[in-house]
N, CA, C and O atoms as a Tinker XYZ file with bonds, in Angstrom:
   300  protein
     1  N     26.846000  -65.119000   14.303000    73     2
     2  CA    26.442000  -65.150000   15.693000    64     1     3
     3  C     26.066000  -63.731000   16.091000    63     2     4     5
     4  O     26.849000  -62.782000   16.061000    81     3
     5  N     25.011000  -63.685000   16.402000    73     3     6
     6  CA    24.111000  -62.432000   17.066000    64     5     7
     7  C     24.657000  -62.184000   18.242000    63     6     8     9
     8  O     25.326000  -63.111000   18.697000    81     7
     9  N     24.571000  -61.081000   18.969000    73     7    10
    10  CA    24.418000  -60.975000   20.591000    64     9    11
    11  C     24.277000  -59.184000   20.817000    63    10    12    13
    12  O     24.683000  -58.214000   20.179000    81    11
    13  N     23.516000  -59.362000   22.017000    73    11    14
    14  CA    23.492000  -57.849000   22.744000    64    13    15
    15  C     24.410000  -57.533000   23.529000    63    14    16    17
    16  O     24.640000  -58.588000   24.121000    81    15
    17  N     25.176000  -56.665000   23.974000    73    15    18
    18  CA    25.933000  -56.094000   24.758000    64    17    19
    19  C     24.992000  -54.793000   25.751000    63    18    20    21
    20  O     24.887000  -53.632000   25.356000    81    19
    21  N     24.438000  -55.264000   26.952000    73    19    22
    22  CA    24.313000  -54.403000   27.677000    64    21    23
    23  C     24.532000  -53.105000   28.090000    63    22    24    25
    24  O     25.755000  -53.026000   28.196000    81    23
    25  N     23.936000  -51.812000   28.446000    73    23    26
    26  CA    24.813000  -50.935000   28.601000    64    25    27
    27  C     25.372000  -50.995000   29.929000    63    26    28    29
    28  O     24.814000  -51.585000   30.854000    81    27
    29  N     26.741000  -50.239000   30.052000    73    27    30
    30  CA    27.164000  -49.379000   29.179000    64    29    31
    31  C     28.339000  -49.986000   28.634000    63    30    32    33
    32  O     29.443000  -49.445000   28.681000    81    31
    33  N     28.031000  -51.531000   27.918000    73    31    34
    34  CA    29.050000  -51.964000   27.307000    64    33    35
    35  C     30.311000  -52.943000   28.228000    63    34    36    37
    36  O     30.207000  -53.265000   29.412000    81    35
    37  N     31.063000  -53.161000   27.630000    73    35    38
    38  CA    32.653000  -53.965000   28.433000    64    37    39
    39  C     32.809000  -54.704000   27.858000    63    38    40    41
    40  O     32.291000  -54.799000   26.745000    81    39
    41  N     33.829000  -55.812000   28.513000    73    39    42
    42  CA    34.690000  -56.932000   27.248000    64    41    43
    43  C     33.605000  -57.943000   27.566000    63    42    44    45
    44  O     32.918000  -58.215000   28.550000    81    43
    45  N     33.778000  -58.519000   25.952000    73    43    46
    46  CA    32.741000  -59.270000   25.755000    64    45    47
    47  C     33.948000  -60.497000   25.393000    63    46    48    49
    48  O     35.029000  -60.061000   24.996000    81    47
    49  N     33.783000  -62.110000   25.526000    73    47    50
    50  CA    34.675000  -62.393000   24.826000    64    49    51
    51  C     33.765000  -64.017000   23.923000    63    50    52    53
    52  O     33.054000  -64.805000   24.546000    81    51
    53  N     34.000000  -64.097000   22.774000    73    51    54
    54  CA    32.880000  -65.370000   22.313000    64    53    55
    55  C     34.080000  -66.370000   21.978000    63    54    56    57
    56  O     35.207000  -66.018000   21.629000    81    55
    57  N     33.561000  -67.892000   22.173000    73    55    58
    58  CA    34.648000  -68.318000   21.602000    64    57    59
    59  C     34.233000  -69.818000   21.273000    63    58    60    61
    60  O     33.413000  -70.057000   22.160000    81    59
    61  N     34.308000  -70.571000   20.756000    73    59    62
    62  CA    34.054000  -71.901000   19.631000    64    61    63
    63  C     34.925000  -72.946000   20.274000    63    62    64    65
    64  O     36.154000  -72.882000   20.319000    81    63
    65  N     34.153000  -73.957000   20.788000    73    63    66
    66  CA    35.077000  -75.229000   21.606000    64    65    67
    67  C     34.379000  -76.523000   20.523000    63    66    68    69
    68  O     33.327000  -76.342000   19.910000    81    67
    69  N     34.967000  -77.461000   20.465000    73    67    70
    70  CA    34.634000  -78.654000   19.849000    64    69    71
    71  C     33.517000  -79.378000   21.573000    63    70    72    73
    72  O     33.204000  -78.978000   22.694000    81    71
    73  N     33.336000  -80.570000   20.716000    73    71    74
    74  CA    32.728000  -81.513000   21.904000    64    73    75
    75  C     33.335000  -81.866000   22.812000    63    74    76    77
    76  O     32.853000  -81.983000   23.938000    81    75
    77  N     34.766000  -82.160000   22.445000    73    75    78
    78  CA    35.544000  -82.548000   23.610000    64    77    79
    79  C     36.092000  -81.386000   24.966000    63    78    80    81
    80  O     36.931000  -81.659000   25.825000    81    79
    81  N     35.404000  -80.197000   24.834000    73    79    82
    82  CA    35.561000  -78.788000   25.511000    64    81    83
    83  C     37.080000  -78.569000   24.787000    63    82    84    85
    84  O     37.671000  -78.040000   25.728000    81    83
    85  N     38.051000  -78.653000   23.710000    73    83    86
    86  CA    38.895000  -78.005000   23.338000    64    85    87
    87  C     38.569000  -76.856000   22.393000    63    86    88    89
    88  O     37.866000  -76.894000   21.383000    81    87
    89  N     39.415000  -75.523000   23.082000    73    87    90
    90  CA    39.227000  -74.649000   22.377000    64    89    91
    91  C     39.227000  -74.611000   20.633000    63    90    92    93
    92  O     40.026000  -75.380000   20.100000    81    91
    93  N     38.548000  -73.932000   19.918000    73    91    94
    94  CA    38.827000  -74.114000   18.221000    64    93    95
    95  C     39.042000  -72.536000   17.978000    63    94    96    97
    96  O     40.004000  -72.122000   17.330000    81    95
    97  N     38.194000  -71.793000   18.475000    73    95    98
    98  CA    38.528000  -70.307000   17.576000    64    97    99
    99  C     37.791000  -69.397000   18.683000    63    98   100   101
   100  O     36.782000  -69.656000   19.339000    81    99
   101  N     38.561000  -68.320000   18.686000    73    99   102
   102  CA    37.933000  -67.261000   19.565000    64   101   103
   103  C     37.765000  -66.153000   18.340000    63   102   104   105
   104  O     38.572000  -65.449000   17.734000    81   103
   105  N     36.683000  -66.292000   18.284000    73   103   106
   106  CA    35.765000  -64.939000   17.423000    64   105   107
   107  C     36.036000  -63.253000   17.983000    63   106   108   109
   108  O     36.478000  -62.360000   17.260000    81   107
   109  N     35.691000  -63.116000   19.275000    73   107   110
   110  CA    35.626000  -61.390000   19.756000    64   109   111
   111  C     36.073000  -62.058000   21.216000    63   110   112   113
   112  O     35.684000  -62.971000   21.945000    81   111
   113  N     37.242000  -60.941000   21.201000    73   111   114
   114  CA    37.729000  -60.864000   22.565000    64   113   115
   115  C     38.587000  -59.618000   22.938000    63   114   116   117
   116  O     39.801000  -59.412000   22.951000    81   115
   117  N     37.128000  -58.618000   23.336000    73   115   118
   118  CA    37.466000  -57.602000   23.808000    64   117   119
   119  C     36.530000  -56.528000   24.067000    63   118   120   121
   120  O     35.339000  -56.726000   23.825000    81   119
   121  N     36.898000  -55.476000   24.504000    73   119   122
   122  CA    35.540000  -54.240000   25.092000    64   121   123
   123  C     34.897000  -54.011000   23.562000    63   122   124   125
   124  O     35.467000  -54.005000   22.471000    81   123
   125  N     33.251000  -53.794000   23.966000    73   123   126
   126  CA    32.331000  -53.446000   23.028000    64   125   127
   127  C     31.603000  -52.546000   23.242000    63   126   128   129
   128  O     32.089000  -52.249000   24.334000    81   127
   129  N     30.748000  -51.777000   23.097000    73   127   130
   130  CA    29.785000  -50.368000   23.469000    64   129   131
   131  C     28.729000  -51.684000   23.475000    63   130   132   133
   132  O     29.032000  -52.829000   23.141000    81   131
   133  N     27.361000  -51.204000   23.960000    73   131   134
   134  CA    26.434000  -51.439000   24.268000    64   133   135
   135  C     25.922000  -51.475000   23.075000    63   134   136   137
   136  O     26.440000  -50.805000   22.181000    81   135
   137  N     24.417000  -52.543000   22.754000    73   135   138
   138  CA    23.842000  -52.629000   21.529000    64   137   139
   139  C     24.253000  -54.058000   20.926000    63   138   140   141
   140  O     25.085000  -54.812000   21.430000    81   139
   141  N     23.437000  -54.319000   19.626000    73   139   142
   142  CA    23.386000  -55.320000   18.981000    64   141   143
   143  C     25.110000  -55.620000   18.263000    63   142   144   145
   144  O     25.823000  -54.665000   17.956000    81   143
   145  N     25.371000  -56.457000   18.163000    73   143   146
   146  CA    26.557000  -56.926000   17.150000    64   145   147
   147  C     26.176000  -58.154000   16.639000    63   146   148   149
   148  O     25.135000  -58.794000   16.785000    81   147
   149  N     27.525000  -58.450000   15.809000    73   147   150
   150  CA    27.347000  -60.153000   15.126000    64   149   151
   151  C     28.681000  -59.913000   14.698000    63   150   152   153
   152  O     29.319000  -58.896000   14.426000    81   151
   153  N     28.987000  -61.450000   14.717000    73   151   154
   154  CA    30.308000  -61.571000   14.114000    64   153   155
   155  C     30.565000  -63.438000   13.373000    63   154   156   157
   156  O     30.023000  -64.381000   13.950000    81   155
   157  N     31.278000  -63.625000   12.327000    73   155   158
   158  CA    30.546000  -64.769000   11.353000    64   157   159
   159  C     32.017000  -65.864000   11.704000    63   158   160   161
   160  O     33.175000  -65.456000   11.622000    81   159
   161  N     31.661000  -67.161000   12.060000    73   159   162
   162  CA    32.666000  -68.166000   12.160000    64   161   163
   163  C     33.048000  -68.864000   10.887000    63   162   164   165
   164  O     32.478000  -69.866000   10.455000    81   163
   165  N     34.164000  -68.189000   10.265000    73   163   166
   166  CA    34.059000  -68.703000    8.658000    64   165   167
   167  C     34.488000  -70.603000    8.676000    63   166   168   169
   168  O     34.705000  -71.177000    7.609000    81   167
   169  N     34.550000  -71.363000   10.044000    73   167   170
   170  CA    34.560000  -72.867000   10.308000    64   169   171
   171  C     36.476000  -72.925000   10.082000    63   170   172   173
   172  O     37.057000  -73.905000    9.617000    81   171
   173  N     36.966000  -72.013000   10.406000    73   171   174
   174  CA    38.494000  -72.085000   11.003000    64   173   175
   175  C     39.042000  -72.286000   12.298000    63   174   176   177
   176  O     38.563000  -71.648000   13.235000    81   175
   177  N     39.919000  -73.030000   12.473000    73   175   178
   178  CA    40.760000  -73.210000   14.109000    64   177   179
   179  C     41.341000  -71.809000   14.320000    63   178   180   181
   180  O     41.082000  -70.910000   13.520000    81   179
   181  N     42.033000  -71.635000   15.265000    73   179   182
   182  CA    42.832000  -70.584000   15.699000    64   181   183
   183  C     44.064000  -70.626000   15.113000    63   182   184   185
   184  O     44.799000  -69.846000   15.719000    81   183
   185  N     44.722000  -71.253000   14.083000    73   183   186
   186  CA    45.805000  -72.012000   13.262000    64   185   187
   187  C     45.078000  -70.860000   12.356000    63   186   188   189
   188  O     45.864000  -70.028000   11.903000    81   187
   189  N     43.954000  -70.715000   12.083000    73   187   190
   190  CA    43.856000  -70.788000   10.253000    64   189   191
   191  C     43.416000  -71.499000    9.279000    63   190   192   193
   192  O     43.223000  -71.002000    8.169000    81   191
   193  N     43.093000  -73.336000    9.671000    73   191   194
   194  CA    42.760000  -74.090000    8.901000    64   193   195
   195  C     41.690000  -74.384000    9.325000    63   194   196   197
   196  O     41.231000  -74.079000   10.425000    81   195
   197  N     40.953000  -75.307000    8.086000    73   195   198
   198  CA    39.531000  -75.524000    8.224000    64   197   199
   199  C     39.654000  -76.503000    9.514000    63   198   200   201
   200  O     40.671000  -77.023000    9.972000    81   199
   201  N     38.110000  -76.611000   10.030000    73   199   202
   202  CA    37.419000  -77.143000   11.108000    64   201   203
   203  C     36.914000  -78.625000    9.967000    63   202   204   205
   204  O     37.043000  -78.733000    8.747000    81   203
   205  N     36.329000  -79.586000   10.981000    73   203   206
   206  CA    35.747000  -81.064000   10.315000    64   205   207
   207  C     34.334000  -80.357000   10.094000    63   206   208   209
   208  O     34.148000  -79.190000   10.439000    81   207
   209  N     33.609000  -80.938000    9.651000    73   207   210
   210  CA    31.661000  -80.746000    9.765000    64   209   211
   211  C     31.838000  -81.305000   11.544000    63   210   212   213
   212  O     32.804000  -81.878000   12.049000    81   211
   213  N     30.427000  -80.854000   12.246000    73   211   214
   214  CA    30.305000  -80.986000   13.074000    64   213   215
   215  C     29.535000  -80.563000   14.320000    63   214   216   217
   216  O     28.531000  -79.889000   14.086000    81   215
   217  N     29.741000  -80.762000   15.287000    73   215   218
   218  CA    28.710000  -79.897000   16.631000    64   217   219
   219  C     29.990000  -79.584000   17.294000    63   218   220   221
   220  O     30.907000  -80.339000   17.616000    81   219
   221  N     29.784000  -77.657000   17.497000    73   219   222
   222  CA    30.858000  -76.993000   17.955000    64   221   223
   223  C     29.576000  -76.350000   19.467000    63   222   224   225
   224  O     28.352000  -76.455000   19.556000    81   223
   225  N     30.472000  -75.804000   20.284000    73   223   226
   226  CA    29.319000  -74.936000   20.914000    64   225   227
   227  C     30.549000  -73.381000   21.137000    63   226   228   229
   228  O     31.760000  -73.168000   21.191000    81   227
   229  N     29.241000  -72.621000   21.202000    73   227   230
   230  CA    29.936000  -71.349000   21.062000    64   229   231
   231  C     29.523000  -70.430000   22.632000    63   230   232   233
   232  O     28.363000  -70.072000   22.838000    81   231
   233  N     30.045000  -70.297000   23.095000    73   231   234
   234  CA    30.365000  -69.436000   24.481000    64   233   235
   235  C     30.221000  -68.279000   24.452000    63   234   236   237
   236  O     31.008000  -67.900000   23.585000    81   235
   237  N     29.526000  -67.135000   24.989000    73   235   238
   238  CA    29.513000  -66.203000   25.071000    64   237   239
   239  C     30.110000  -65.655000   26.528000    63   238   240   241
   240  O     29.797000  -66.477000   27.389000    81   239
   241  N     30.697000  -64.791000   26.971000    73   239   242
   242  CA    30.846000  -64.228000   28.689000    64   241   243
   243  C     30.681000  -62.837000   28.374000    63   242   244   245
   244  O     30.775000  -62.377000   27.236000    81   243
   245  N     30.421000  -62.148000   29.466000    73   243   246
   246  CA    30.417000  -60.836000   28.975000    64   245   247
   247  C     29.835000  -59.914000   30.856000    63   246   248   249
   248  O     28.725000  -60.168000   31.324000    81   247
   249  N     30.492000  -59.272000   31.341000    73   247   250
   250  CA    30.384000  -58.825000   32.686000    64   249   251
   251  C     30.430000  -60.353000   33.521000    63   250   252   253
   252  O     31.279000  -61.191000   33.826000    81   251
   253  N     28.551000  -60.080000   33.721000    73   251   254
   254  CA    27.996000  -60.933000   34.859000    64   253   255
   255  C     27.158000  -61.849000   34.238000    63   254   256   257
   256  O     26.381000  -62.560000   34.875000    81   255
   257  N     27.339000  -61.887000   32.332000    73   255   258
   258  CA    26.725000  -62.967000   31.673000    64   257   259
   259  C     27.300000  -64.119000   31.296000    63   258   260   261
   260  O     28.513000  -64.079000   31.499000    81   259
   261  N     26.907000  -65.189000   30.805000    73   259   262
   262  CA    27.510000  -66.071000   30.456000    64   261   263
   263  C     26.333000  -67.257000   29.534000    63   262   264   265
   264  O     25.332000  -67.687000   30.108000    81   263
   265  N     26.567000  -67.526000   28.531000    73   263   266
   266  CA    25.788000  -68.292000   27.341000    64   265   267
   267  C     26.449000  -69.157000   26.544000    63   266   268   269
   268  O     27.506000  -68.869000   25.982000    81   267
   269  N     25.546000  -70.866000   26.402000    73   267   270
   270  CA    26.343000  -71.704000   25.495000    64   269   271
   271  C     25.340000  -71.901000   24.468000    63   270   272   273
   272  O     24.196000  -72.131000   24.859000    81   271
   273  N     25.521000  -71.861000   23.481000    73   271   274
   274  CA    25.155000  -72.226000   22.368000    64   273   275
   275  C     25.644000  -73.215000   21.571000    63   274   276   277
   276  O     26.785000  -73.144000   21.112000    81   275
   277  N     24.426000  -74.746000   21.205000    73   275   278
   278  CA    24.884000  -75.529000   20.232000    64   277   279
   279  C     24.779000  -75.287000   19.261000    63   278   280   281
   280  O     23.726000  -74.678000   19.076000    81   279
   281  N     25.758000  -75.539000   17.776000    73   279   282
   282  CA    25.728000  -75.116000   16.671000    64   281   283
   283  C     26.153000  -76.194000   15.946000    63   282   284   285
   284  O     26.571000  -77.109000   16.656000    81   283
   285  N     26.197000  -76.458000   14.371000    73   283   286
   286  CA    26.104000  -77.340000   13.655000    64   285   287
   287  C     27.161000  -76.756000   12.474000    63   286   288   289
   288  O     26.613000  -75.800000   11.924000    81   287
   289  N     28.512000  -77.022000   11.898000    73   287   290
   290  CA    29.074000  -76.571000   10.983000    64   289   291
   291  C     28.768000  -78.080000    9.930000    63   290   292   293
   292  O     29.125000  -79.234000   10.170000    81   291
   293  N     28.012000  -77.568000    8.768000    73   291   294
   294  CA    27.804000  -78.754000    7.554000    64   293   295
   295  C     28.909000  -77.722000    6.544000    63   294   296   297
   296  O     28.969000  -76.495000    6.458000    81   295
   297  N     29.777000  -78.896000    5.804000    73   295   298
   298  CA    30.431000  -77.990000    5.029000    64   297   299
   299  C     29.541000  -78.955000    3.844000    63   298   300
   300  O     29.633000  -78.697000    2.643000    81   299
């Protein structure tokens, strides 16, 4: 997962919900500098264990932003 961080940066936080809006994994949750990042959902819960195949959507917030993204985990 790609994303920009605005300057001059702040907490960014991304995070992975199933269909049913339950949380699965929070990827980045916390202050970032400004500029490009990425960070990779290896298809784990917040446990540690694998995720099903599926349609997850992934959340971005960040200041005064906010972004959903549908995504597809095929194992």
């Amino acid at each position: 997962v790609s994303y920009d961080v605005p300057a001059p940066g702040g907490r960014v936080r991304i995070r992975v919900y199933d269909v049913a809006g339950r949380l699965v994994s929070t990827l980045v949750d916390g202050e970032r500098p400004a500029g490009r990042h990425g960070v990779t959902w290896s298809g784990q819960s917040q446990r540690g264990g694998p995720v099903a195949s599926g349609v997850y959507f992934v959340k971005m917030t960040a200041r005064n932003f906010g972004a959903t993204r549908k995504i597809v985990l095929l194992k």
